[in-house]
C-alpha positions in Angstrom: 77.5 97.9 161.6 74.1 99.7 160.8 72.0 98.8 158.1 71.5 101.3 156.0 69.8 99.6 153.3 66.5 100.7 154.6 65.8 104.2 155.5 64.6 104.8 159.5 62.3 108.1 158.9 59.1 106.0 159.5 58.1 102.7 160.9 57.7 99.4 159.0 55.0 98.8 157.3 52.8 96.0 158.2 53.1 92.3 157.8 52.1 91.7 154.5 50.0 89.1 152.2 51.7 86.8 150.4 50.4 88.7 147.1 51.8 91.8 148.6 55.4 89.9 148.9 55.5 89.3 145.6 55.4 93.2 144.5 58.9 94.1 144.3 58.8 97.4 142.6 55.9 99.3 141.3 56.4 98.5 138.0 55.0 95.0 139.4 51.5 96.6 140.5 50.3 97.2 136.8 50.2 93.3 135.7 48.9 92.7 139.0 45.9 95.1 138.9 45.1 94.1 135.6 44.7 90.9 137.1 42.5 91.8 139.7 40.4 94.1 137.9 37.7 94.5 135.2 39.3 95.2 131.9 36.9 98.2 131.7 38.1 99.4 135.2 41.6 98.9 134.4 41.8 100.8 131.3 40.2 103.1 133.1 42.7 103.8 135.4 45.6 102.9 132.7 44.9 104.1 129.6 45.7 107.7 128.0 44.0 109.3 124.8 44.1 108.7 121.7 47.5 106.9 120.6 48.6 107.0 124.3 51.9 108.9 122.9 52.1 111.1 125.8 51.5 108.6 128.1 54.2 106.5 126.8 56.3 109.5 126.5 56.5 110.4 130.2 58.3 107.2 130.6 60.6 107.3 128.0 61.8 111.1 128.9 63.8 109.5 132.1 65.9 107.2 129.7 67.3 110.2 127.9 69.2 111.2 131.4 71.9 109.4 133.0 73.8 109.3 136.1 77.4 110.8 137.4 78.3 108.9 140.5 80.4 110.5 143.1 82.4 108.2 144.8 84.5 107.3 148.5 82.1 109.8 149.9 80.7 108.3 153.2 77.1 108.1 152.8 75.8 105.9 156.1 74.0 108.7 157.3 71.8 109.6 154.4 68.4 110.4 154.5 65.7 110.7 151.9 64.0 113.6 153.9 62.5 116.4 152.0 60.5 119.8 153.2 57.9 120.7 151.1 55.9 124.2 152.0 57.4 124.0 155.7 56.4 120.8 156.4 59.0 117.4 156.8 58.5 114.2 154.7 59.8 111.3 155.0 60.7 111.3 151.2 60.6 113.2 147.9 57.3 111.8 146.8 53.5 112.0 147.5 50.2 110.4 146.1 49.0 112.4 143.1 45.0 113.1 142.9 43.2 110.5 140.5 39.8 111.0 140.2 37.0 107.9 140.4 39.7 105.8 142.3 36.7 104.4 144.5 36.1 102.4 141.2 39.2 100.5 141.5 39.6 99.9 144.8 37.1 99.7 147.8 36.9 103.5 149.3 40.3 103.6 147.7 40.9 107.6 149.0 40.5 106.4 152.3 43.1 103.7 151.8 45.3 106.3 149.8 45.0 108.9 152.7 45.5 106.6 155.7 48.7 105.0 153.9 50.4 108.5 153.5 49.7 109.5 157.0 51.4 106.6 158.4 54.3 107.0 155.9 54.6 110.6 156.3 54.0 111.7 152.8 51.6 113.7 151.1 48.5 112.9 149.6 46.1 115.0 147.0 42.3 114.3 147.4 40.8 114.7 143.9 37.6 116.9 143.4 36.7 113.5 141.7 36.9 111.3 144.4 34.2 109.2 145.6 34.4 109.8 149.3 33.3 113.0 150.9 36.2 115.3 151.6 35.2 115.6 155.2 35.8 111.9 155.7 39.1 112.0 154.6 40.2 114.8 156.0 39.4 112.7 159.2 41.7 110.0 158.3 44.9 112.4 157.0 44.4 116.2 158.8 47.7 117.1 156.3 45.8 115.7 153.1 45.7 118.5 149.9 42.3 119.2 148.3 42.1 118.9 143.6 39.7 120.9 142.8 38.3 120.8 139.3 36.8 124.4 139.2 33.0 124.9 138.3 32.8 127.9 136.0 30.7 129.9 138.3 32.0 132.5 140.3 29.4 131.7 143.1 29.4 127.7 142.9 33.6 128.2 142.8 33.2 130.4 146.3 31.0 128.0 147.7 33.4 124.7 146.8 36.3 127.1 148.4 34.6 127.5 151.7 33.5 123.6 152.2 37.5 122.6 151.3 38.4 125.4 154.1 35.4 124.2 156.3 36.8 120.9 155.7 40.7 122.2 157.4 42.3 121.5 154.3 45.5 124.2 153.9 46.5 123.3 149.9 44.3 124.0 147.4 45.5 122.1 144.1 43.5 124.3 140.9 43.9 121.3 138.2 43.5 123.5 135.0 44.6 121.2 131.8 41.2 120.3 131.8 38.5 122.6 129.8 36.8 119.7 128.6 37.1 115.5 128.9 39.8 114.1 126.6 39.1 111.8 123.5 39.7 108.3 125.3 38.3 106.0 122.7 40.5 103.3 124.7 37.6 103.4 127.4 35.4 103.3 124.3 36.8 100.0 122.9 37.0 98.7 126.7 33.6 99.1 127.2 34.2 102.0 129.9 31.4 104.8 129.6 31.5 108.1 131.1 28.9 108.1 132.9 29.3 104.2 133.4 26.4 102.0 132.2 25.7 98.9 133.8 26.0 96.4 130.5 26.0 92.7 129.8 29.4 93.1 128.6 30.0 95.1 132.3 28.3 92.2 134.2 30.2 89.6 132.8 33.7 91.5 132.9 32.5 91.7 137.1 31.6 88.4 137.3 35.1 86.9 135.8 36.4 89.3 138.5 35.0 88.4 141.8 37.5 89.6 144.6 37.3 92.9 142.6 33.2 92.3 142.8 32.7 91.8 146.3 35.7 93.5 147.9 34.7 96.8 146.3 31.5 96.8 143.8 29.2 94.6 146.0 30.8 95.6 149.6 30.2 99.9 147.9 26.8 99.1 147.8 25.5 97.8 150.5 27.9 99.9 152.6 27.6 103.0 151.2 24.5 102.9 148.4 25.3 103.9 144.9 28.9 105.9 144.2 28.6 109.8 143.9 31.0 112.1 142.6 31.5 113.8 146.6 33.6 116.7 146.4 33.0 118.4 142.9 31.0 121.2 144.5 29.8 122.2 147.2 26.7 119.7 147.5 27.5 116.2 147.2 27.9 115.9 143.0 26.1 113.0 140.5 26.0 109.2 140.7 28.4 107.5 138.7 26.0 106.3 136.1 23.9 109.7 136.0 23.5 111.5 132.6 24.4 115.2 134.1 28.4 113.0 135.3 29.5 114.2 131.8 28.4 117.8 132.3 31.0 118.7 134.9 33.6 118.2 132.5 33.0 121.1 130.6 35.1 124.1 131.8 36.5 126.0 128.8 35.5 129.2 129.7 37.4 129.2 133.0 40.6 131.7 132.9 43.4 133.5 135.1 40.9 135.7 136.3 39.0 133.3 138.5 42.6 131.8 140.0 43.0 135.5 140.7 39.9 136.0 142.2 40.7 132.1 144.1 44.0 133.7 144.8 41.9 136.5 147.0 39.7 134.1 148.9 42.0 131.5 149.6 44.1 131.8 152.4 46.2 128.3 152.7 48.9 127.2 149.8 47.4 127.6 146.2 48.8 125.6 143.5 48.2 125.1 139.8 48.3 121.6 138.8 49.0 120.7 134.3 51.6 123.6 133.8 53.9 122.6 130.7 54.8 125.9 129.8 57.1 128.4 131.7 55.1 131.6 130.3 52.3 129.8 132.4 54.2 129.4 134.9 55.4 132.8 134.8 51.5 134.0 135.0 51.1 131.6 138.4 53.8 133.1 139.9 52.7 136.8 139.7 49.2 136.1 140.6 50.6 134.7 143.7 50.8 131.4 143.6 52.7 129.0 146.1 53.4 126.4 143.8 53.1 124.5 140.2 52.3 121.0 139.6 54.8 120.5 136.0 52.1 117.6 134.6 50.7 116.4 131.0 47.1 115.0 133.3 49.2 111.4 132.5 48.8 111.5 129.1 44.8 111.4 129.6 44.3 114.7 127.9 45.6 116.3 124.8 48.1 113.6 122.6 50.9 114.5 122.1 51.8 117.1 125.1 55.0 117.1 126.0 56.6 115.1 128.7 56.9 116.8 132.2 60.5 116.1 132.7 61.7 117.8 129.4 60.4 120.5 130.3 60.3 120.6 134.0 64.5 122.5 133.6 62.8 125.8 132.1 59.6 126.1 134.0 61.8 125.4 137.4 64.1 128.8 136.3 61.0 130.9 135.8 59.6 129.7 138.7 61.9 131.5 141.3 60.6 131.0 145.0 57.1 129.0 143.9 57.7 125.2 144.7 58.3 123.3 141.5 56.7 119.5 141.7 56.5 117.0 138.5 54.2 114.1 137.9 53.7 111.8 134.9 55.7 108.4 134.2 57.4 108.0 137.6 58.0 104.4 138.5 61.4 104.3 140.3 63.4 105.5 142.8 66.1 107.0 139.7 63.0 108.3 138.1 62.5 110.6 141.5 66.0 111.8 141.7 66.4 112.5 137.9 63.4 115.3 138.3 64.8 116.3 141.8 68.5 117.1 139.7 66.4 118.6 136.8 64.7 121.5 139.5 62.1 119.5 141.0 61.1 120.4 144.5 59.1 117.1 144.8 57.3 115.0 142.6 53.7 113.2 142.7 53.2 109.5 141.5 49.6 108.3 140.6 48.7 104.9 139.1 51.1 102.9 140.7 49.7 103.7 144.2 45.9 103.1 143.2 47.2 100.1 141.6 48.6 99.4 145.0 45.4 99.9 147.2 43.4 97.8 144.3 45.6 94.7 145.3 46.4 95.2 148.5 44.4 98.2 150.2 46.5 100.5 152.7 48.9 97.8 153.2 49.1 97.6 149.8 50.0 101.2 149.8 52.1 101.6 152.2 54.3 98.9 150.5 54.4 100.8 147.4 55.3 104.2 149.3 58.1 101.8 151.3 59.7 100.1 147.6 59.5 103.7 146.3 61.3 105.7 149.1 63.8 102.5 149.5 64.9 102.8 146.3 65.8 106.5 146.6 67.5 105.7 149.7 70.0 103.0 148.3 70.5 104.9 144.8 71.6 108.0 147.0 74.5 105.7 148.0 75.3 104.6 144.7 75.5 108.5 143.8 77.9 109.4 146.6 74.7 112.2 148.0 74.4 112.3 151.5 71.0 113.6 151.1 68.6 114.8 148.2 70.1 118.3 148.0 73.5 117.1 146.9 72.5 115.9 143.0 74.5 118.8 141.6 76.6 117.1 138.5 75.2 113.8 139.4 72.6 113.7 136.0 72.7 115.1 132.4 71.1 114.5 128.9 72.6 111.8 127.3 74.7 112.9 124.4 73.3 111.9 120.9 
């Protein structure tokens, strides 16, 4: 009899580390970066604002929904195949964009990109990255470009002609972001933004080395200090430069210049931080291909509501744009609750830089393989032959 416990879209991922054996699900890749990591760089990457409420709240959303199993239905054929904008994944789920992740893991975009290529799922370069667009591109042709929009009308034109230059055909447009949120976590970490090299810095490296010379020392004399690459159209500020906290200031932006984007851009154009459907609503009439249902992972505004309770009305308003959801996802049920709630597809970001922190590509690409072997089991357990058949199979618990 076939084994069906592991789904056959892609190939297996490679051998692994020992430390990479011991990650059984993602939730394992937290505790696991935090041992690898600076604390500064890990509440970097972990923390939220404020009183982390949201960030803790996108979690606690998927426990208010349970599961309907179907049953005798014969499942050995499933798949956990999903189209997204005419092209075929191997599962429901891509990489979300998280900006500075070069910080955390050596040329960690590169390693992000490379493992969702050879797992067939999609990846979002943020306009904060720390490796030029161009180069990733290189390494995944299909990769999506996060911009976070300069308020000028000529220095927005010019960062839309380098990402179409660059052959990238999705144009994310993160707009939850006027200004930097009020992360006194990074504060109390000794995280500043821009980063300052400190003694309390120096020492947190120094108790850290595989994070110091597989990424910190190996960045440097590889590739000289770490720039911001892709927030214009020029290659953007060095991490510790005073002007790095300048290009967080966008509160003048508005629909008019994702209109006027709308006009110029000619691949897929999505708006990434929608929570409300009268936003949605606005997207869709401008012409948008797609929303990106998201709270910025609790890292903005305290207190914003959870993606998946509100994910049910924005996906009715939507009509034909795509509907995808991020924020909180650390499971395989986690995925197919947001599919059932009117999810087209959903991103996942701290557990996969987590991933390339410990482990690099093959770190990701174990992460992508839990993730997507998860799905494919629980798809069993739900009687659903593949991800379209959820209908009746999750509602609100009753309180």
């Amino acid at each position: 009899m076939r084994d069906t416990t592991r789904n056959p879209a892609v190939a297996g991922p490679p051998a692994l580390t020992r430390r990479l054996r011991d990650i059984l699900s993602l939730e394992d890749l937290e505790p696991a970066a935090e041992r690898h990591l600076p604390h500064c760089i890990f509440a970097y990457v972990s923390g939220g604002v404020e009183t982390n409420a949201s960030r803790h709240d996108n979690r606690a959303a998927f426990a208010e929904y349970d599961f309907h199993p179907r049953v005798l239905i014969d499942v050995s054929m499933r798949t956990t195949a999903k189209s997204l904008f005419d092209e075929s994944y191997s599962a429901p789920f891509g990489i979300a964009p998280m900006g500075g992740a070069g910080l955390a893991a050596y040329r960690a975009d590169l390693a992000l990109a490379s493992a969702a290529a050879a797992e067939n799922v999609p990846f979002i370069l943020s306009g904060s990255s720390l490796v030029r667009m161009e180069d990733v591109a290189k390494a995944n042709p299909r990769a999506w470009f996060q911009a976070y929009l300069p308020v000028e009308r000529d220095a927005i034109g010019a960062l839309v002609d380098r990402v179409t230059a660059a052959g990238y055909r999705h144009l994310v447009v993160t707009a939850d972001v006027p200004l930097g949120g009020n992360r006194e976590n990074l504060v109390r970490a000794g995280y500043t933004s821009p980063l300052r090299p400190t003694p309390k810095l120096a020492f947190d490296a120094l108790t850290h080395p595989r994070w110091l010379f597989g990424n910190a020392l190996r960045t440097l004399r590889h590739h000289g200090m770490p720039h911001y690459e892709n927030s214009a159209a020029e290659r953007g500020v060095a991490v510790f430069s005073n002007d790095a906290i300048r290009t967080l200031l966008r509160d003048s932006l508005s629909w008019h210049d994702l209109e006027w984007i709308r006009e110029r851009w000619q691949g897929k154009l999505i708006v990434k931080g929608i929570l409300s459907p009268s936003d949605a609503d606005i997207a869709r009439q401008i012409g948008c291909d797609g929303v990106i249902v998201s709270n910025h992972g609790g890292r903005q505004l305290d207190g914003a509501a959870a993606p998946l309770r509100v994910l049910p009305r924005i996906a009715e308003t939507a009509q034909r744009m795509a509907v995808m959801l991020d924020g909180g996802i650390r499971r395989g049920t986690d995925v197919i609750k947001a599919l059932a709630l009117g999810a087209d597809f959903v991103f996942v970001g701290r557990p996969f830089l987590y991933a390339a922190a410990i482990g690099q590509e093959p770190g990701v690409r174990r992460a992508v393989d839990l993730l997507r072997s998860e799905i494919h089991r629980n798809l069993a357990f739900l009687g659903s032959r593949d991800l379209t058949e959820l209908d009746g199979r999750v509602m609100r618990i009753a309180r």
